[in-house]
Structures are given as structure tokens and as C-alpha cells.
N, CA, C and O atoms as a CHARMM CRD file, in Angstrom:
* protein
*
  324
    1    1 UNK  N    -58.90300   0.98300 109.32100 PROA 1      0.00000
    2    1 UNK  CA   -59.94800   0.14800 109.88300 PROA 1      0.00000
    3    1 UNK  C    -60.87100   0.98900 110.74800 PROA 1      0.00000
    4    1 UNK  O    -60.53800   2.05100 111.27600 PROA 1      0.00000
    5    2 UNK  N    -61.89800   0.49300 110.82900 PROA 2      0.00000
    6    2 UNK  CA   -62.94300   1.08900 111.22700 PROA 2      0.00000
    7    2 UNK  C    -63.65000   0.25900 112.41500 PROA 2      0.00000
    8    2 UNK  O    -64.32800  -0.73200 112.14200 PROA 2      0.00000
    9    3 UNK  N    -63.42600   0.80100 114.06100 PROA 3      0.00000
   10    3 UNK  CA   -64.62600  -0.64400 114.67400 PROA 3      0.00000
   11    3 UNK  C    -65.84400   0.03000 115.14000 PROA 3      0.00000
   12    3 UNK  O    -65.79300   1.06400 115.80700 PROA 3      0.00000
   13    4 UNK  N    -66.76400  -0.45300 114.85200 PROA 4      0.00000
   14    4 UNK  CA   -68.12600  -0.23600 115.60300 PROA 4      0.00000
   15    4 UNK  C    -68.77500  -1.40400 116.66900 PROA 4      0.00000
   16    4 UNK  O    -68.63500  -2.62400 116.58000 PROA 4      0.00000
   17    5 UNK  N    -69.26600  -0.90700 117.34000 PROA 5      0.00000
   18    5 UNK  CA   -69.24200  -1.32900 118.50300 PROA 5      0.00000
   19    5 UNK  C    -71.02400  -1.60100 118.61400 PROA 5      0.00000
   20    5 UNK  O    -71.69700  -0.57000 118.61500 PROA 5      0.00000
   21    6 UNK  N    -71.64200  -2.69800 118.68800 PROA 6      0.00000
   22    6 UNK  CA   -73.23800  -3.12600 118.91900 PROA 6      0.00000
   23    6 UNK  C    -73.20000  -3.56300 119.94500 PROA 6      0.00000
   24    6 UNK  O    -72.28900  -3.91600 120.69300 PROA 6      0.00000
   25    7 UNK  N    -74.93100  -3.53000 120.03000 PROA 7      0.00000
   26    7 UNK  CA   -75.42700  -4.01900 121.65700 PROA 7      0.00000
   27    7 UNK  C    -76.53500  -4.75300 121.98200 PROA 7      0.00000
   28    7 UNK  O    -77.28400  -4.02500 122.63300 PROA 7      0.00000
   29    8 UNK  N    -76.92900  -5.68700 121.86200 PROA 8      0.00000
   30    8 UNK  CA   -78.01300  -6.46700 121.67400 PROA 8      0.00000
   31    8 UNK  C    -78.73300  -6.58300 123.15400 PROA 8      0.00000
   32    8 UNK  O    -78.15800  -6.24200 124.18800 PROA 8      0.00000
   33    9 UNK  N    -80.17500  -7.15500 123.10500 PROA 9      0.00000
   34    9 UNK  CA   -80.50500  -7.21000 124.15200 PROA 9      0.00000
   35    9 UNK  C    -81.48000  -8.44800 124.33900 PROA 9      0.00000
   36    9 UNK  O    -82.70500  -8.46800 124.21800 PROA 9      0.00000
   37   10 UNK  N    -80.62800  -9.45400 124.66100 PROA 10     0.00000
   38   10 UNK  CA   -81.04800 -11.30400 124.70200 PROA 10     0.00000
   39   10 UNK  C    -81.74400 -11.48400 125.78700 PROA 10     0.00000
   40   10 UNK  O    -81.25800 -11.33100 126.90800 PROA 10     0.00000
   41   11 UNK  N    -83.06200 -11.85900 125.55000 PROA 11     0.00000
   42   11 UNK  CA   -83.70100 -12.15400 126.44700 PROA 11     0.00000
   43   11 UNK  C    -83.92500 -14.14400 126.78400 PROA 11     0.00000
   44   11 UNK  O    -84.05300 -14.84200 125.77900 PROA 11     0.00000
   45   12 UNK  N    -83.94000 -14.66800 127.83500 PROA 12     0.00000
   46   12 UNK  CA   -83.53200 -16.01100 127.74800 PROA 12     0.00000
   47   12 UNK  C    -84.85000 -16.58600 128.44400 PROA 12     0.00000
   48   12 UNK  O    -85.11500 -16.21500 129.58800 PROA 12     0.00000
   49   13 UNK  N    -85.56100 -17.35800 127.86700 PROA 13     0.00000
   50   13 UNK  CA   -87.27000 -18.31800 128.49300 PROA 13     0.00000
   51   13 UNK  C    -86.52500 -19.64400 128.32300 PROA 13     0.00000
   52   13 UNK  O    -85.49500 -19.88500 127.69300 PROA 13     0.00000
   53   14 UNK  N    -87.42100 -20.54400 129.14500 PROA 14     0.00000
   54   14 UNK  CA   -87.89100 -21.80500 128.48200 PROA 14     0.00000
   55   14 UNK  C    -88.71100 -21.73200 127.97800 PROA 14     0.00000
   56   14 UNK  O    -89.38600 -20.72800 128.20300 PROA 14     0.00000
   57   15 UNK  N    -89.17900 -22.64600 127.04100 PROA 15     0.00000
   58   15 UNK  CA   -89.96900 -22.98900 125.92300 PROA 15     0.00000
   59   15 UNK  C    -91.03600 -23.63800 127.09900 PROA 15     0.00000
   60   15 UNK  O    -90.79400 -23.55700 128.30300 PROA 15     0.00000
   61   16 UNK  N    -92.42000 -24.38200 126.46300 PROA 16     0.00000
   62   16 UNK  CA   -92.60400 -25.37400 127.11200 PROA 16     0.00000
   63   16 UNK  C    -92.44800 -26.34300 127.36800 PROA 16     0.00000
   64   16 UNK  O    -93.09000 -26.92000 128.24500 PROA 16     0.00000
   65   17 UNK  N    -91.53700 -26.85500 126.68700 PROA 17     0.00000
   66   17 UNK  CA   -90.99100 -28.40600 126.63400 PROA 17     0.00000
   67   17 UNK  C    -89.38700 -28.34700 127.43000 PROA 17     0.00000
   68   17 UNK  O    -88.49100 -29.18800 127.37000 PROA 17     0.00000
   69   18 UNK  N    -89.41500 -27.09700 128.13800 PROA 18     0.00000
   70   18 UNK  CA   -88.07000 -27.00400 128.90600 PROA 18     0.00000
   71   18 UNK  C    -87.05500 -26.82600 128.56500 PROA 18     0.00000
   72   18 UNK  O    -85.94500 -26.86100 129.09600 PROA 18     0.00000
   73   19 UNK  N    -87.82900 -26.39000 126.58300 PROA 19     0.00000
   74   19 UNK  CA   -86.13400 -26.04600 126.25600 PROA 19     0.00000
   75   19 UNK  C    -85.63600 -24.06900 126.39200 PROA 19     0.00000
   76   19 UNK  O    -86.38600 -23.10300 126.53400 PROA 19     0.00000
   77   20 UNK  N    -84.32800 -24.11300 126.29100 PROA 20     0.00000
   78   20 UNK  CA   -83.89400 -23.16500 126.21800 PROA 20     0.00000
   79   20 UNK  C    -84.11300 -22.58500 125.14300 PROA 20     0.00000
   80   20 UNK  O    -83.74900 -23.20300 124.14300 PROA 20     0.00000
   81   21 UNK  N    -84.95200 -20.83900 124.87100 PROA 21     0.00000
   82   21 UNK  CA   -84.83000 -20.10500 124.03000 PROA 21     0.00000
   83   21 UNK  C    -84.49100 -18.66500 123.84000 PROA 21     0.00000
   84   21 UNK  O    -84.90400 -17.89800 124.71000 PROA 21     0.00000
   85   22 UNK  N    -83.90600 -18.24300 122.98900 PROA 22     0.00000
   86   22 UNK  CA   -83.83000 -16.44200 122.94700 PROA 22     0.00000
   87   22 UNK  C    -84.29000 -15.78200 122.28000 PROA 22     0.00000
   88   22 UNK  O    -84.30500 -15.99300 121.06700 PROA 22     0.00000
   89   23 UNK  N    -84.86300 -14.68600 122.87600 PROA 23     0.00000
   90   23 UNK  CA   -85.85700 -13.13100 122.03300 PROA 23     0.00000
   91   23 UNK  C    -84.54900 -12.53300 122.52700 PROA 23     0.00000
   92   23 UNK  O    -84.14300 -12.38100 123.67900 PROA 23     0.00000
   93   24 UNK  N    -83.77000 -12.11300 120.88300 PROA 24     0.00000
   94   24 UNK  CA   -82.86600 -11.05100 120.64600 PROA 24     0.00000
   95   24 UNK  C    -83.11500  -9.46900 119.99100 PROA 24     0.00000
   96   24 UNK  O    -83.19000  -9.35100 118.76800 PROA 24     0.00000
   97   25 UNK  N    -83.25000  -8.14400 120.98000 PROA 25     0.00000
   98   25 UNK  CA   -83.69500  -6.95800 120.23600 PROA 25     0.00000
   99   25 UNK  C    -82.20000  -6.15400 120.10600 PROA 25     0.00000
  100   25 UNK  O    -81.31700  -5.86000 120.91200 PROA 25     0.00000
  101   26 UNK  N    -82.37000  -5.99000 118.87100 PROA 26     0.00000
  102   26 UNK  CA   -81.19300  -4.93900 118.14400 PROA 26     0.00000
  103   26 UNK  C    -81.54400  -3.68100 118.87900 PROA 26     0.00000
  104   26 UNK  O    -80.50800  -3.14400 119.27100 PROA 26     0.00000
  105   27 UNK  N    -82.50100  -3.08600 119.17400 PROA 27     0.00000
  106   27 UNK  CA   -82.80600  -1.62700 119.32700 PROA 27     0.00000
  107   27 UNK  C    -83.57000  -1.73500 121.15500 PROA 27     0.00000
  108   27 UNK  O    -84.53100  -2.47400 121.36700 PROA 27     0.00000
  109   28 UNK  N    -83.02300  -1.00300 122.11400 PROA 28     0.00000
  110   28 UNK  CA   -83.76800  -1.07500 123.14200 PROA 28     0.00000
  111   28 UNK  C    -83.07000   0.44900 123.72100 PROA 28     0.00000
  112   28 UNK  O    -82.22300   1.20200 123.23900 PROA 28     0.00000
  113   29 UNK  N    -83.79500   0.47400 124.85400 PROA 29     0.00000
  114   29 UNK  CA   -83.93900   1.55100 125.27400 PROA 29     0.00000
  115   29 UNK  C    -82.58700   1.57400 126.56300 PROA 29     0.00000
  116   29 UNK  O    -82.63800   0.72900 127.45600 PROA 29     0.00000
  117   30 UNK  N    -81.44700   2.59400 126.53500 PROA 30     0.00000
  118   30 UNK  CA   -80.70300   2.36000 127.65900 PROA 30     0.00000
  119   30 UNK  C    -80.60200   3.76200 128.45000 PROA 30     0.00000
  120   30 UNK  O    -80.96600   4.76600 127.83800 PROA 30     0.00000
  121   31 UNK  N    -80.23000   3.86600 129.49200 PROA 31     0.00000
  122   31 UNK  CA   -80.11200   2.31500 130.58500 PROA 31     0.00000
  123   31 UNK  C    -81.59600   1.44300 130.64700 PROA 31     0.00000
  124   31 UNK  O    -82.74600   1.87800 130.58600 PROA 31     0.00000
  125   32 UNK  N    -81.10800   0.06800 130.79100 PROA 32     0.00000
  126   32 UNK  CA   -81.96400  -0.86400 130.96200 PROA 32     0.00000
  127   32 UNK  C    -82.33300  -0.98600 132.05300 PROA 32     0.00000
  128   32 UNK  O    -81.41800  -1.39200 132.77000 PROA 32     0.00000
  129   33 UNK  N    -83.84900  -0.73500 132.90600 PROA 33     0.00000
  130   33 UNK  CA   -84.43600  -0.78100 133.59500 PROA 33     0.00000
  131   33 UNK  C    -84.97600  -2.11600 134.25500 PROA 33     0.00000
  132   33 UNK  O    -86.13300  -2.53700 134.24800 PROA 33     0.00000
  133   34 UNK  N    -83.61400  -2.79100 134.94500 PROA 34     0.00000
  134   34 UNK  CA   -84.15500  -4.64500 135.41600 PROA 34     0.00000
  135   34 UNK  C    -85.60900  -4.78100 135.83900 PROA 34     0.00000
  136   34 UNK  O    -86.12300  -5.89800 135.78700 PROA 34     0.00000
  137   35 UNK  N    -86.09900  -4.05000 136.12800 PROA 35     0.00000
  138   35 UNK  CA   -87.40500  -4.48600 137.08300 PROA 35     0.00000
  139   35 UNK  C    -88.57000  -4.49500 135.36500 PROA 35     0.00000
  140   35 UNK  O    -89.43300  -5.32300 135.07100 PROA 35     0.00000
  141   36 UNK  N    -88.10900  -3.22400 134.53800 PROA 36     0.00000
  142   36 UNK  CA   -88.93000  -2.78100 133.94400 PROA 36     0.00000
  143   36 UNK  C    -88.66400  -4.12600 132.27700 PROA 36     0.00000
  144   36 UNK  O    -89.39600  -4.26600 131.29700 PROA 36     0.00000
  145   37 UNK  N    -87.36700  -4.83400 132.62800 PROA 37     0.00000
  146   37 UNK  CA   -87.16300  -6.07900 131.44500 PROA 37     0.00000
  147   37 UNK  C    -87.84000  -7.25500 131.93100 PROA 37     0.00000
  148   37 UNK  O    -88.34700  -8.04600 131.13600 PROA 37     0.00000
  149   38 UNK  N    -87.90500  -7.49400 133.64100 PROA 38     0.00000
  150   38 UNK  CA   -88.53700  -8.32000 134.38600 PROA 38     0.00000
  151   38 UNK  C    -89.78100  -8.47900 133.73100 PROA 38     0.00000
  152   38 UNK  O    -90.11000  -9.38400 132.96400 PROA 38     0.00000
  153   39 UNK  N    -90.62000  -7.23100 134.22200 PROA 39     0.00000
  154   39 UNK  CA   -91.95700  -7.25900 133.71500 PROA 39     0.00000
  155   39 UNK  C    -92.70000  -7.86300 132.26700 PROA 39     0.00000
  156   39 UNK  O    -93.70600  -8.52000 131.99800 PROA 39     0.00000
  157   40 UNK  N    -91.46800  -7.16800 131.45200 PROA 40     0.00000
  158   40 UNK  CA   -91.60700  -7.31200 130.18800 PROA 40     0.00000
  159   40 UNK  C    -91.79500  -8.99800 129.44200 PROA 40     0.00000
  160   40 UNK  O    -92.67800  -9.40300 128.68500 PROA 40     0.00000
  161   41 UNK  N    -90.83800  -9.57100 129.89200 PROA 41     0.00000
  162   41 UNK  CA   -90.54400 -10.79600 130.18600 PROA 41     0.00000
  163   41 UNK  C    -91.66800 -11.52800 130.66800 PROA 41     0.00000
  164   41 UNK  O    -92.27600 -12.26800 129.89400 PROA 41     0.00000
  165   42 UNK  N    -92.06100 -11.38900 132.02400 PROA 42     0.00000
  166   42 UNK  CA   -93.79200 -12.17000 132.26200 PROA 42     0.00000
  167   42 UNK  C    -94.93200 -11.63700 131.70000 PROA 42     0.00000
  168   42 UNK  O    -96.03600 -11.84600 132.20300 PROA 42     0.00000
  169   43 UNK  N    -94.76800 -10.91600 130.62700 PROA 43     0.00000
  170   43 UNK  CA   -96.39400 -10.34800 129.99100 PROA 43     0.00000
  171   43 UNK  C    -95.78800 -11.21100 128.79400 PROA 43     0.00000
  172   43 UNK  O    -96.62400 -12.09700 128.61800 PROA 43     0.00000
  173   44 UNK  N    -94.84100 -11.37400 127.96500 PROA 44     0.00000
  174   44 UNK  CA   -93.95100 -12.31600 126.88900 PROA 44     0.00000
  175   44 UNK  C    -94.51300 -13.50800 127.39300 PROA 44     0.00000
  176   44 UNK  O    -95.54200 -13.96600 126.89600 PROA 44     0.00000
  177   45 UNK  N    -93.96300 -14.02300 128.28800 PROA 45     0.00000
  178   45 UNK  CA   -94.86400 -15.07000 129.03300 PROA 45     0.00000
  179   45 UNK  C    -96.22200 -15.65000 128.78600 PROA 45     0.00000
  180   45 UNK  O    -96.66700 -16.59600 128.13600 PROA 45     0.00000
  181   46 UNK  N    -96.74000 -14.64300 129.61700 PROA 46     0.00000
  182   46 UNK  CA   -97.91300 -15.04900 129.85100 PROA 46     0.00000
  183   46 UNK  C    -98.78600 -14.87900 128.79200 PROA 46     0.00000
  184   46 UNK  O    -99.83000 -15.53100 128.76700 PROA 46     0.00000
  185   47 UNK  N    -98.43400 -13.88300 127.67600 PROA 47     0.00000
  186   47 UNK  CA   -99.17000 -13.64100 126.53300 PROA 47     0.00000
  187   47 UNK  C    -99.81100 -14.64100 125.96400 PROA 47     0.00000
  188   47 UNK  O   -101.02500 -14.60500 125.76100 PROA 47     0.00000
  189   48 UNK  N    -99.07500 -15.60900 125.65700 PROA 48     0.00000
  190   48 UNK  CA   -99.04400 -17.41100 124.87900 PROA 48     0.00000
  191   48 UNK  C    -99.24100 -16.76600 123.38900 PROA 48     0.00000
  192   48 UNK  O   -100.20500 -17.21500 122.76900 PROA 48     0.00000
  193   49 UNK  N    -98.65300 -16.02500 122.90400 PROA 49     0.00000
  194   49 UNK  CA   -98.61900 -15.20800 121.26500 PROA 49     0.00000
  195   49 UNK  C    -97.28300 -15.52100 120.38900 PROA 49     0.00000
  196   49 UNK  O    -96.92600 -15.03400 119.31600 PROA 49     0.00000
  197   50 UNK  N    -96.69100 -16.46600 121.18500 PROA 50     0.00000
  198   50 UNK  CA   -95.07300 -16.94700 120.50100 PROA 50     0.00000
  199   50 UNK  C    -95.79100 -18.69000 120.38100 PROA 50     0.00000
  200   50 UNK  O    -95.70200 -19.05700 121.55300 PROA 50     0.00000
  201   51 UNK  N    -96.25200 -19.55400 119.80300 PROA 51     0.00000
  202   51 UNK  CA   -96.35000 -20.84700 119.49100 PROA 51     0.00000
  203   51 UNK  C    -95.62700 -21.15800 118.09000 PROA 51     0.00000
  204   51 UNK  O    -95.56600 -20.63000 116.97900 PROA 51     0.00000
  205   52 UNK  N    -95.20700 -22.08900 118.61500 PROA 52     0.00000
  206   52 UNK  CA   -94.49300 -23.08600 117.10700 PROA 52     0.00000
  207   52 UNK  C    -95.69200 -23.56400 116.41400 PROA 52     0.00000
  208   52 UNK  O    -96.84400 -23.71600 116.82100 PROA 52     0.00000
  209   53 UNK  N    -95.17800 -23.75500 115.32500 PROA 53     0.00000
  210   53 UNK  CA   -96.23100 -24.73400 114.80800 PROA 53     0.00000
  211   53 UNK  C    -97.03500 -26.21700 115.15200 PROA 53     0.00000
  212   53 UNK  O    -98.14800 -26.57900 114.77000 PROA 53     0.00000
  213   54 UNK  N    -96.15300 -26.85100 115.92200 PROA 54     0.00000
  214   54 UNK  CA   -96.44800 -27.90400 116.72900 PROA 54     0.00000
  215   54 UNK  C    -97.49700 -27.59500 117.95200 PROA 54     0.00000
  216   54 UNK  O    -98.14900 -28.36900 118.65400 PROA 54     0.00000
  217   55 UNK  N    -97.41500 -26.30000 117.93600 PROA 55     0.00000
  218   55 UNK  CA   -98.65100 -25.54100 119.48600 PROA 55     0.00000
  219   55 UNK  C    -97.70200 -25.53200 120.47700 PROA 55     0.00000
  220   55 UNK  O    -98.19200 -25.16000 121.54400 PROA 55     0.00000
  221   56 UNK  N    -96.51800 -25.80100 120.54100 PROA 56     0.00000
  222   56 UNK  CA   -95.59800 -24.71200 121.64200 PROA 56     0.00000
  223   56 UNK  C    -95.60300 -23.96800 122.57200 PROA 56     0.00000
  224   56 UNK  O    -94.94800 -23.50700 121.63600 PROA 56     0.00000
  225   57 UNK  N    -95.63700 -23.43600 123.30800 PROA 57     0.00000
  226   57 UNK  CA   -94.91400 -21.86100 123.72900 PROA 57     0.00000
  227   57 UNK  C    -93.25600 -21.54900 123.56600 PROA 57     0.00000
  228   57 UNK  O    -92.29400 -21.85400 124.27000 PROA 57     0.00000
  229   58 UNK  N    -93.36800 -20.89400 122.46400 PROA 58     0.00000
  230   58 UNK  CA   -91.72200 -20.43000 122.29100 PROA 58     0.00000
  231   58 UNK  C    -91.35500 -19.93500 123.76400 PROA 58     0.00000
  232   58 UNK  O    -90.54100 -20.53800 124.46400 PROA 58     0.00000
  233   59 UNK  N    -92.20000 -18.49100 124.27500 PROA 59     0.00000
  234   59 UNK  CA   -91.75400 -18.54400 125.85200 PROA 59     0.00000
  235   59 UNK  C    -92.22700 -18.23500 126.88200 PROA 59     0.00000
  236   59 UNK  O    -92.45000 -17.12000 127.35400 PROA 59     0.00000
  237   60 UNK  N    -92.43000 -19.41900 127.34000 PROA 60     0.00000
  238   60 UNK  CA   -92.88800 -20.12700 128.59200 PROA 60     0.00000
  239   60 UNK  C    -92.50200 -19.13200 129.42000 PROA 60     0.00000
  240   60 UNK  O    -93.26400 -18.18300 129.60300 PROA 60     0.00000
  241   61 UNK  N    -90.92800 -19.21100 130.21700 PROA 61     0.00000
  242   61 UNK  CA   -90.68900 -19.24700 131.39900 PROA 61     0.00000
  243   61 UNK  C    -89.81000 -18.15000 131.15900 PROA 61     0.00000
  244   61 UNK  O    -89.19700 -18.19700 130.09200 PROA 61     0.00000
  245   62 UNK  N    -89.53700 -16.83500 132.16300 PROA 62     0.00000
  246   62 UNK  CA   -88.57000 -16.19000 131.75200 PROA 62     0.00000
  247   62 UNK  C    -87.18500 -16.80300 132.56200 PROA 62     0.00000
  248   62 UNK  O    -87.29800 -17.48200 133.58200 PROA 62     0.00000
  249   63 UNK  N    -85.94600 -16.47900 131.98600 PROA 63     0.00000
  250   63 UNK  CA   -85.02400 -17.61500 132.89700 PROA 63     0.00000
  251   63 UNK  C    -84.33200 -16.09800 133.01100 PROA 63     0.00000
  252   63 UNK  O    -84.54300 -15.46200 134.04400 PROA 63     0.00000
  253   64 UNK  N    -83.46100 -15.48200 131.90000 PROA 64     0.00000
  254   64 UNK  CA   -82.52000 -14.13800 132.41700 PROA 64     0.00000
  255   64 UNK  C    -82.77800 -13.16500 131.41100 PROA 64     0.00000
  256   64 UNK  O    -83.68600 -13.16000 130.57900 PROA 64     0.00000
  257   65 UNK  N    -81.60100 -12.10600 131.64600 PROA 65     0.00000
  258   65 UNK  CA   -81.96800 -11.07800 130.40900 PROA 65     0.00000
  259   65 UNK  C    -80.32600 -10.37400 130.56300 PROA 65     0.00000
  260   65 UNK  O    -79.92800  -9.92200 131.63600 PROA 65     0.00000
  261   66 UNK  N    -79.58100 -10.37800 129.44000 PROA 66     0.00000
  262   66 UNK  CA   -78.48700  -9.77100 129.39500 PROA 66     0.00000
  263   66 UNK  C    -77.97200  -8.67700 128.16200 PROA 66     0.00000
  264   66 UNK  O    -78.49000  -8.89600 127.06600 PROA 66     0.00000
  265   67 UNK  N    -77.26000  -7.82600 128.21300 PROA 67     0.00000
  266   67 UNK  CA   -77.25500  -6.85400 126.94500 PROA 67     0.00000
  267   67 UNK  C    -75.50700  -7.87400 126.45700 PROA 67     0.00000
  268   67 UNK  O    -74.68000  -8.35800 127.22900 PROA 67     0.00000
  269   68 UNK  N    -75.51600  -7.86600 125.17400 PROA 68     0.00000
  270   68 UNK  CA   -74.67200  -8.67700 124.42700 PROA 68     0.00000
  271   68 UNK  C    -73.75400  -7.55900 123.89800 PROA 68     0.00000
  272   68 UNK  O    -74.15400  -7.46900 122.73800 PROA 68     0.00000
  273   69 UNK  N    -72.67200  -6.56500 124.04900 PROA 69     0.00000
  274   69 UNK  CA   -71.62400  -6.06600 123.37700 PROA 69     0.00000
  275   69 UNK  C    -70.91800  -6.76600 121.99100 PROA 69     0.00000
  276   69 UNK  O    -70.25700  -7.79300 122.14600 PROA 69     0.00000
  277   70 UNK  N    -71.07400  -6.19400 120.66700 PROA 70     0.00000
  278   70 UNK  CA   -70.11600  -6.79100 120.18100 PROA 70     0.00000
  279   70 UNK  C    -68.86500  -5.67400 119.77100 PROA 70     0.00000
  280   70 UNK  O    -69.06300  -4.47500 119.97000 PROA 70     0.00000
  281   71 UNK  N    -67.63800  -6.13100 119.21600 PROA 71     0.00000
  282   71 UNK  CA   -66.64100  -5.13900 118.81900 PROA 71     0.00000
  283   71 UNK  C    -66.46100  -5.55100 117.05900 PROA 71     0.00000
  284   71 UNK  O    -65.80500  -6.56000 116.80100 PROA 71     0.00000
  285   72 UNK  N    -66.96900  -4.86200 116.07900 PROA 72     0.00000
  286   72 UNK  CA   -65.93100  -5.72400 115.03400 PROA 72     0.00000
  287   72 UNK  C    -65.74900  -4.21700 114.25300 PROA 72     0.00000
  288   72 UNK  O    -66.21700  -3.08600 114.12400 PROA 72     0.00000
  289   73 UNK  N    -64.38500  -5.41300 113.73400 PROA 73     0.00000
  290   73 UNK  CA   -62.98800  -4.23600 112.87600 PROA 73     0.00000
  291   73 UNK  C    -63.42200  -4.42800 111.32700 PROA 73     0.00000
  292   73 UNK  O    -63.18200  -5.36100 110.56100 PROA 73     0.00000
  293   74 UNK  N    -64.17400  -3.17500 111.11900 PROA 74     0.00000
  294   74 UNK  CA   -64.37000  -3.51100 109.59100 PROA 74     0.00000
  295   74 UNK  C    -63.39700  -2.60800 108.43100 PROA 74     0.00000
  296   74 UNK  O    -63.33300  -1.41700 108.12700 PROA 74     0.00000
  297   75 UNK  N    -62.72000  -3.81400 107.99300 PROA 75     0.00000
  298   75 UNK  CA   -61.34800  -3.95200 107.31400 PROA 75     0.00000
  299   75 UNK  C    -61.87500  -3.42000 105.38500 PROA 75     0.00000
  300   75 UNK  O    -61.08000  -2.95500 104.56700 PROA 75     0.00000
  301   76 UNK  N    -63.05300  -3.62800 105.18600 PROA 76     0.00000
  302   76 UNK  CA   -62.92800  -2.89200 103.96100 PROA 76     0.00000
  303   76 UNK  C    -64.45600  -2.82600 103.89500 PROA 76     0.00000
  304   76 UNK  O    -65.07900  -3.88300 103.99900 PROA 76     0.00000
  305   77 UNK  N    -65.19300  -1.52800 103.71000 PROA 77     0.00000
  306   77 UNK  CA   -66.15400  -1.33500 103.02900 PROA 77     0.00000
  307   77 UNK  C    -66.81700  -1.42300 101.48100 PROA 77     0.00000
  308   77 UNK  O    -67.11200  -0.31300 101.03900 PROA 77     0.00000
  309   78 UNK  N    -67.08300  -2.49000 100.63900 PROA 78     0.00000
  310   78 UNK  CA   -67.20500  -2.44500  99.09400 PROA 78     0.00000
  311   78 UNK  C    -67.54500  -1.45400  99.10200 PROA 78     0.00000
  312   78 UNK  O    -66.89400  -0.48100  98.71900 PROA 78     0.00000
  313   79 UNK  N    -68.95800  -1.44500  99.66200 PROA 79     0.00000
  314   79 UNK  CA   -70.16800  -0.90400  98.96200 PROA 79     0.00000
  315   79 UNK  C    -70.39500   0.59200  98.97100 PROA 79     0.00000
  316   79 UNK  O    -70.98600   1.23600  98.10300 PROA 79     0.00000
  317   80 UNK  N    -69.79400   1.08500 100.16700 PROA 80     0.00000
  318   80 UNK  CA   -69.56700   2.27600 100.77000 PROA 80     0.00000
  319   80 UNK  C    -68.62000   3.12200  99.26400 PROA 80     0.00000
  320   80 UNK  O    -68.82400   4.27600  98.88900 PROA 80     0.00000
  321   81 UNK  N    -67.73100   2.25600  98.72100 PROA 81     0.00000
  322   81 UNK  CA   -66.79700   3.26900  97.47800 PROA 81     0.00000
  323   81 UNK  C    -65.58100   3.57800  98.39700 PROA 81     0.00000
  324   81 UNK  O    -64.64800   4.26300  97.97800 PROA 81     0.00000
């Protein structure tokens, strides 16, 4: 078995309608710089470049920002041979 180990980086807004949403990046830059995800987060914001089709803001409000670890045991590769 084989585990590899990922790291995501979930970013958490309200919407405008107060709901809860997440901007998830596979690829970011570490160490993560809080002040410098902060920022990032109110220009996401304030952009208004995320709308639903309904005219939305996917995200509104920034609420948190956390890096997501995963662990998985990969038990057989097909494709690999």
C-alpha cells in the first residue's frame, strides 16, 4: 500500500443570501500567509465576479480560511500496471 498525503486550501464566504459557501484550491502556496489569505478573501469579495445565475454573489462575506489534510491508502493502482 501506498499513502499519499493532500492538502487543500478551503476558503469559507457567505453568499448573499447568507448562505454558507466554499472556494476550494488544490495548489497554494505554503506556508500560508493569514494576513496575505485575509486579503485575498476581501478582493474575492469585493470583486462581485462569482454570481449565480439567479444574480447572486457566490462570495459575499469572507467568514474563515483553513488548509484541509487528507491521508488515503491506495490499495491497488490499475492503471499504473
Amino acid at each position: 500500500m501506498n499513502m499519499v498525503e493532500t492538502k487543500k486550501l478551503v476558503l469559507t464566504f457567505k453568499n448573499s443570501l447568507g448562505k454558507t459557501t466554499s472556494l476550494t484550491l488544490a495548489k497554494f502556496k505554503e506556508p500560508v500567509d493569514p494576513a496575505k489569505v485575509e486579503a485575498a478573501m476581501v478582493v474575492i469579495a469585493q470583486s462581485q465576479i462569482f454570481i449565480t445565475k439567479e444574480g447572486h454573489r457566490k462570495y459575499a462575506t469572507p467568514v474563515s480560511a483553513r488548509i484541509v489534510t487528507a491521508n488515503t491508502d491506495e490499495i491497488v493502482d490499475l492503471i499504473a500496471g
